[in-house]
C-alpha positions in Angstrom: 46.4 111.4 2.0 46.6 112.8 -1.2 46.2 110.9 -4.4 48.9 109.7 -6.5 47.2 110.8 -9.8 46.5 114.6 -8.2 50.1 114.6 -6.6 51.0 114.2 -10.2 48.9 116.5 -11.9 49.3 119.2 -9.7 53.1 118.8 -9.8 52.8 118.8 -13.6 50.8 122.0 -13.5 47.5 120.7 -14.8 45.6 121.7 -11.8 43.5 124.9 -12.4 40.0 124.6 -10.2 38.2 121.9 -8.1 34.1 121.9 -7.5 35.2 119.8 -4.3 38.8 118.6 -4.6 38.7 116.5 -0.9 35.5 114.3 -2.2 37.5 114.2 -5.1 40.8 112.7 -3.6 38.3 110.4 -1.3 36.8 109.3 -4.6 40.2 108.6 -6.4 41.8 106.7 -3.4 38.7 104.7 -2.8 39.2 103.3 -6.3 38.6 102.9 -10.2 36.9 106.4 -11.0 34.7 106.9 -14.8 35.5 110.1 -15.9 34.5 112.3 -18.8 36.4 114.9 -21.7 33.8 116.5 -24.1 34.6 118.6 -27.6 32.2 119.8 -29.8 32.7 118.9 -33.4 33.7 122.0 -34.8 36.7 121.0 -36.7 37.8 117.2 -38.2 41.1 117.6 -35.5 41.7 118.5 -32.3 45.0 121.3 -31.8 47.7 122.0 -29.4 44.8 124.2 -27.4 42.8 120.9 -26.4 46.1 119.2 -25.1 46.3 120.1 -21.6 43.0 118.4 -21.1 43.6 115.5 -23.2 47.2 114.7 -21.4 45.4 115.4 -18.3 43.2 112.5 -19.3 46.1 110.5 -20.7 47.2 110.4 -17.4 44.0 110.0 -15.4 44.1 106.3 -18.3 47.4 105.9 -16.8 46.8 105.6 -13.2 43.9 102.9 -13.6 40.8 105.2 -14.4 38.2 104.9 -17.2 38.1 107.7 -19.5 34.5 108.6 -21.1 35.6 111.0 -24.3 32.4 112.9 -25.7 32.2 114.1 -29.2 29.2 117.1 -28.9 27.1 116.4 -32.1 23.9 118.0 -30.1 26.0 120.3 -28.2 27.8 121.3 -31.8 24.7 122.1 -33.3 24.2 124.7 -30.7 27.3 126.2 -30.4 29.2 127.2 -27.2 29.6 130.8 -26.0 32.4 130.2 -23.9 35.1 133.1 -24.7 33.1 133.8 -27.8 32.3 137.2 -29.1 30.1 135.6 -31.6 27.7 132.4 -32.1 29.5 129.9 -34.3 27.9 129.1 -37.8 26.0 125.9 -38.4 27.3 122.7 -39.2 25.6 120.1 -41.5 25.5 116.6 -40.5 27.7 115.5 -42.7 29.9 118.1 -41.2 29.7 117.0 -38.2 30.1 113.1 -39.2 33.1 114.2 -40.8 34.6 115.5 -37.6 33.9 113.4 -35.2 36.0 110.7 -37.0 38.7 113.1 -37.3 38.2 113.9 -33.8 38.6 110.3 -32.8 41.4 110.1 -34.8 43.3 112.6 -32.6 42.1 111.0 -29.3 43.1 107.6 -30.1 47.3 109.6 -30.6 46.9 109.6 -26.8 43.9 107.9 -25.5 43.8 103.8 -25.6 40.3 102.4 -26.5 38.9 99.1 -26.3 37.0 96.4 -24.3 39.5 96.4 -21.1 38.6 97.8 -17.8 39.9 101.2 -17.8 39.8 101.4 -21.7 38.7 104.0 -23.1 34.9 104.5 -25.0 33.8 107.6 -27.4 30.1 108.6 -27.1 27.9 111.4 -28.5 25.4 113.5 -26.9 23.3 113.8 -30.2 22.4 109.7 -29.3 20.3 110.8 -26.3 19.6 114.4 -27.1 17.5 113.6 -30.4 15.1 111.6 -28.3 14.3 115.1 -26.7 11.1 117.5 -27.7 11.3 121.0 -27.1 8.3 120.4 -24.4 9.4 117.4 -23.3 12.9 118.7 -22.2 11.5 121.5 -20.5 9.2 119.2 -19.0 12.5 117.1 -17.6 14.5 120.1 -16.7 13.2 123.3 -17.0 12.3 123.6 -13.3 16.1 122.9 -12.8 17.7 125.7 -13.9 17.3 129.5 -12.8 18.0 132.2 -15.3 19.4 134.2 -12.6 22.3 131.7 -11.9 22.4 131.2 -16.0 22.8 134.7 -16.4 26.0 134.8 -13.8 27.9 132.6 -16.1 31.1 134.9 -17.6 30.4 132.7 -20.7 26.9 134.2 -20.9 28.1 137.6 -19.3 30.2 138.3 -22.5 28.1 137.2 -25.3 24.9 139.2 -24.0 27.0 142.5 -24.9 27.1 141.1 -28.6 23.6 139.8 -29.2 23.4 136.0 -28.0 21.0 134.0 -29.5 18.7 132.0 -27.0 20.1 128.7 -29.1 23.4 129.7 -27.1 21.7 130.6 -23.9 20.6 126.6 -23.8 24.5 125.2 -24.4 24.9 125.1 -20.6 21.9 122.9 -20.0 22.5 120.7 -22.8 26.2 120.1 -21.2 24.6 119.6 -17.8 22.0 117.1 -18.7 25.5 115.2 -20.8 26.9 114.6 -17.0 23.5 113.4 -16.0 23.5 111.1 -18.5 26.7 109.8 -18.1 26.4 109.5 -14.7 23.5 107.4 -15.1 24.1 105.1 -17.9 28.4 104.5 -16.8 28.7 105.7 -13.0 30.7 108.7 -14.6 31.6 111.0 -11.4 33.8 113.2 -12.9 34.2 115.8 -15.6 37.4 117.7 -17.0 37.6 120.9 -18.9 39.0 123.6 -20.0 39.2 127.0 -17.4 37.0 128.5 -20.2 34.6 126.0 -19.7 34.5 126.0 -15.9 30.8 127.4 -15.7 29.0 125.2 -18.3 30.8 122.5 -16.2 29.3 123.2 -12.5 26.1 123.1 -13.9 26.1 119.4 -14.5 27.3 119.2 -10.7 24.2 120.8 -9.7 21.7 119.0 -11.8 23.2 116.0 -10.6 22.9 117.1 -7.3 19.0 118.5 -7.8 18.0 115.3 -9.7 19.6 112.3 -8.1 20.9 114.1 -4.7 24.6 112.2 -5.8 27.7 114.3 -5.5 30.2 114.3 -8.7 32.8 116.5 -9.3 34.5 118.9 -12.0 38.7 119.3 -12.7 39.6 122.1 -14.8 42.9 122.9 -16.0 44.4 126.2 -17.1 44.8 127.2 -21.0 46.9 127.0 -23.3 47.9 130.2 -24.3 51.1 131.2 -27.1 53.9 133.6 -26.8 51.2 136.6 -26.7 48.9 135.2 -23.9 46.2 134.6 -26.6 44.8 131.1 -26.6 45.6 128.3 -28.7 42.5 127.7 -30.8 40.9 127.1 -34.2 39.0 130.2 -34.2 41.5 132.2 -32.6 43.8 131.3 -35.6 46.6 130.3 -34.2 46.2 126.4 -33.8 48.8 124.0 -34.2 46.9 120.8 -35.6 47.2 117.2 -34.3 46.6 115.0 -37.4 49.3 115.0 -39.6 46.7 116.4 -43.0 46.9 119.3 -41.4 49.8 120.0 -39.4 52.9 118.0 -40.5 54.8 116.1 -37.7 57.7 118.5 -39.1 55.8 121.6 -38.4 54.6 119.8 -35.1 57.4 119.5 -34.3 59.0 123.0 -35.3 56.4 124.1 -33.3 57.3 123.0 -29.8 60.6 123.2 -30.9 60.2 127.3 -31.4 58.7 127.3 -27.5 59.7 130.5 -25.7 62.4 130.2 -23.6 60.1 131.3 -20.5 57.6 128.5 -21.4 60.0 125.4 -22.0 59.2 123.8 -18.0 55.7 124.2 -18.3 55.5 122.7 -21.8 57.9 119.7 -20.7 55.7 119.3 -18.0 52.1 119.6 -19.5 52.9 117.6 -23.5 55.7 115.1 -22.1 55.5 112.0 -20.2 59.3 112.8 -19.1 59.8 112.0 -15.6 59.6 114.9 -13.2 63.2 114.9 -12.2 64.6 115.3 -15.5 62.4 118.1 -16.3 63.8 119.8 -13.4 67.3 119.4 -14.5 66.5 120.5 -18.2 64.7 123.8 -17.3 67.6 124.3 -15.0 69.6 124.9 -18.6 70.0 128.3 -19.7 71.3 130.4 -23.1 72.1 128.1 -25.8 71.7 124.9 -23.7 68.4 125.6 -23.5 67.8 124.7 -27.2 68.8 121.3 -26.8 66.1 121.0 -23.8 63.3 122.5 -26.9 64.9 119.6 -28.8 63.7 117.0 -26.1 60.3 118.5 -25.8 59.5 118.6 -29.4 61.0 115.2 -29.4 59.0 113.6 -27.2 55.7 115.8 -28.0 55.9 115.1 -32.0 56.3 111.0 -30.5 53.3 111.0 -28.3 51.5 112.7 -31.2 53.1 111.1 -34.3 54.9 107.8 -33.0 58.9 107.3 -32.8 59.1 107.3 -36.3 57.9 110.5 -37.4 59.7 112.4 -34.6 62.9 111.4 -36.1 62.0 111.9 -39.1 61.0 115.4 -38.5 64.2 116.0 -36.0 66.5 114.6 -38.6 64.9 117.4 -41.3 65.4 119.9 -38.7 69.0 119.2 -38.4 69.8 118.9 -42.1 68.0 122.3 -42.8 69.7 123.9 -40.3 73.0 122.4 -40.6 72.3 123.9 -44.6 72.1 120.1 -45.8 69.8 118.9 -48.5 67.3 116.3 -47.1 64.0 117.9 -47.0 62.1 115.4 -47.8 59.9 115.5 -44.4 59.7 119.1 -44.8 56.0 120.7 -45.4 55.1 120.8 -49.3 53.0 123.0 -51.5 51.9 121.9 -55.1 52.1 124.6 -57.1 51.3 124.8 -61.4 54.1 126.1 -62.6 53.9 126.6 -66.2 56.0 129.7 -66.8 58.5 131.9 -64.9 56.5 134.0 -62.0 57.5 137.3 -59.8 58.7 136.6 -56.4 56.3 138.5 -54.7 52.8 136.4 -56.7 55.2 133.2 -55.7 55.3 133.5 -52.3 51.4 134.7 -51.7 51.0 131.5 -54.1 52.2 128.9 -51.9 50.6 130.9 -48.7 53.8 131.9 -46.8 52.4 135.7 -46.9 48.7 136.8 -47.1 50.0 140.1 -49.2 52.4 140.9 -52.0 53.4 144.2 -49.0 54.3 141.3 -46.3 56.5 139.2 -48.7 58.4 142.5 -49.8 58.8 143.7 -46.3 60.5 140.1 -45.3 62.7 140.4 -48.7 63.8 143.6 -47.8 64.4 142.3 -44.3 66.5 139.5 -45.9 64.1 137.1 -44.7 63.4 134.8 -47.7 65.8 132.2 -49.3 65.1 130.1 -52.3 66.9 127.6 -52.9 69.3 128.6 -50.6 70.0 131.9 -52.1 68.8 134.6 -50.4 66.5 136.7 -52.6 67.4 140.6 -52.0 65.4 142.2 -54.7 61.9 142.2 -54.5 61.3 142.2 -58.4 63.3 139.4 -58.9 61.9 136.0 -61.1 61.4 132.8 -60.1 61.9 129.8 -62.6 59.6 127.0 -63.3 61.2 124.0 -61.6 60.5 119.9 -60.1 61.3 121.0 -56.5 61.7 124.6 -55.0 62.8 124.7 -51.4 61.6 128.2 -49.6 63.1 129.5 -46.0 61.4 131.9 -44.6 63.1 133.6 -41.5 65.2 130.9 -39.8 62.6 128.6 -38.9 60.5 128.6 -41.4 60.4 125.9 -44.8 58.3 124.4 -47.7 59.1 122.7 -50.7 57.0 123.7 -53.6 56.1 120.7 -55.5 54.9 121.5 -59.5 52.1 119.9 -60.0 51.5 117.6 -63.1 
């Protein structure tokens, strides 16, 4: 009999690959299973790209399971390969401290911690790493793993073409030795990750295997990849941010609100908690209905992420914008000095909408830009000193420009 959690997550769309998904549903329907997230801490929030694993887990809380959520402060020191072209540059430790409690703030949006049974607990794999020499890990595991097999890895595969440094080449056993660990110290049996990480992930399967003869298992679930099939991700430069210093709730929001049509069902299904049934009758909805089912999604997204608050907030800003009323005040801001009167084209670079002076007079000319709620059709035109500037760019697109004291 299938399990009630898989039934859901495979009708949800979070299923991608199973080491062993029959022990796995044996395991789930025998009972309370421990089971582990990791992310290295490159970056003091998680994004839209870590989601899908992070609802996944959401849901594995939900159905009675313990979640095990690991911040990588040994692993981060390394840096991972995985769908890399190049190593990633160092962090300091204070760095890294730094982003692991931003990291923890974006798991506790969707990830209930505490004493309880199936409560949650963070852990980091620089507390048991450290303890490790150079001779002495090798001693431990260097028998364990074959260069041959490390060498099939796609992750590995791809970076050799571009010079990886042996500092990468050990990421995969480091991530192995974390499901040992965990397996000893919490009876942690499972591990979930990204499709990209699929191969640093089987390793700790087979360690486990090698070292304690014990079988655990590893669930992967597809990317998360935008409108261009590129994934969502910090270095890919596209992320959509999860704490609110960087990404507003409004431009959370916006963002799911802006989903491609041909993405609405997935996304429903994948950063919602709405019930199956509903989701079929809202991706049923087509033309201009669809936008009011991309009003529940980013409704109920921006709430998981931001609480009830927020999202209406950020919906009610939406509406007023768009409806060309006046209440902006949850809209994104920019301080800006403002001293004297300044050409449009410096103005909008300024405050970041365009990376060039050529981009912001190709959207003018496009009648793109609105300040203010004029639209500005002449490209040498001046923009006055003022409390409060209110900037569209395109349809979607607004900031208020603060002047700064």
């Amino acid at each position: 009999m299938q399990n009630e959690l898989l039934k859901e997550l495979e009708a949800r769309g979070f299923l991608n690959q199973a080491s062993n998904m029959a022990g796995l549903n044996d395991a789930l329907n025998a009972g309370k299973v421990v089971g582990y997230w990791g992310t290295d801490p490159t970056g003091d929030s998680l994004h839209v790209g870590h989601l899908a694993s992070l609802m996944l887990m959401r849901w594995f809380q939900k159905y009675g399971h313990k979640p095990i959520l690991l911040v990588g402060g040994a692993t981060g020191r390394i840096g991972d390969p995985s769908g890399r072209d190049k190593g990633r540059p160092m962090l300091t430790d204070e760095q890294i401290e730094r982003n692991c409690a931003g990291l923890r703030k974006s798991i506790s949006k969707f990830i209930k911690f505490g004493d309880g049974e199936n409560d949650a607990i963070m852990v980091d794999n620089y507390d048991w790493m450290k303890g490790y020499s150079h001779m002495g890990f090798l001693a431990d595991f260097g028998a364990d793993f074959t260069v041959p097999r490390m060498l099939s890895m796609e992750s590995v595969k791809r970076r050799l073409e571009n010079g990886m440094t042996f500092l990468e080449f050990n990421y995969m056993t480091f991530q192995a030795v974390d499901f040992l660990t965990l397996y000893k110290k919490y009876g942690c049996i499972l591990q979930f990750c990204g499709a990209d990480q699929w191969g640093n992930s089987v390793m700790g399967v087979e360690l486990v295997r090698k070292k304690l003869g014990k079988e655990v298992f590893v669930l992967s679930t597809s990317l998360i990849t935008d409108s261009k099939g590129e994934k969502i991700g910090k270095s890919a430069g596209n992320a959509v941010w999860v704490n609110e210093e960087k990404t507003s709730p409004y431009e959370y929001y916006q963002y799911f609100r802006n989903t491609p049509d041909d993405l609405v069902e997935r996304f429903l299904k994948i950063f919602t908690e709405i019930p199956l049934d509903e989701i079929e009758k809202l991706s049923k909805l087509q033309g201009a209905e669809l936008n009011e089912a991309k009003k529940i999604l980013a409704f109920a997204a921006t709430e998981l992420a931001h609480g009830r608050d927020a999202a209406q907030a950020a919906q009610d800003a939406a509406t007023a914008l768009f409806a060309g009323g006046a209440n902006a005040e949850n809209v994104p801001s920019f301080e800006l000095e403002m001293a004297e009167s300044v050409g449009v084209l410096d103005f909008l670079v300024s405050i970041k909408l365009f990376d060039s002076k050529s981009e912001a007079r190709r959207m003018i000319e496009q009648g793109g830009i609105q300040i203010d709620g004029k639209k500005i059709t002449d490209w040498k035109s001046i923009v006055e000193p003022a409390d409060e500037i209110l900037v569209q760019k395109g349809k979607k697109v607004f900031l208020r420009v603060i002047k700064k004291n």
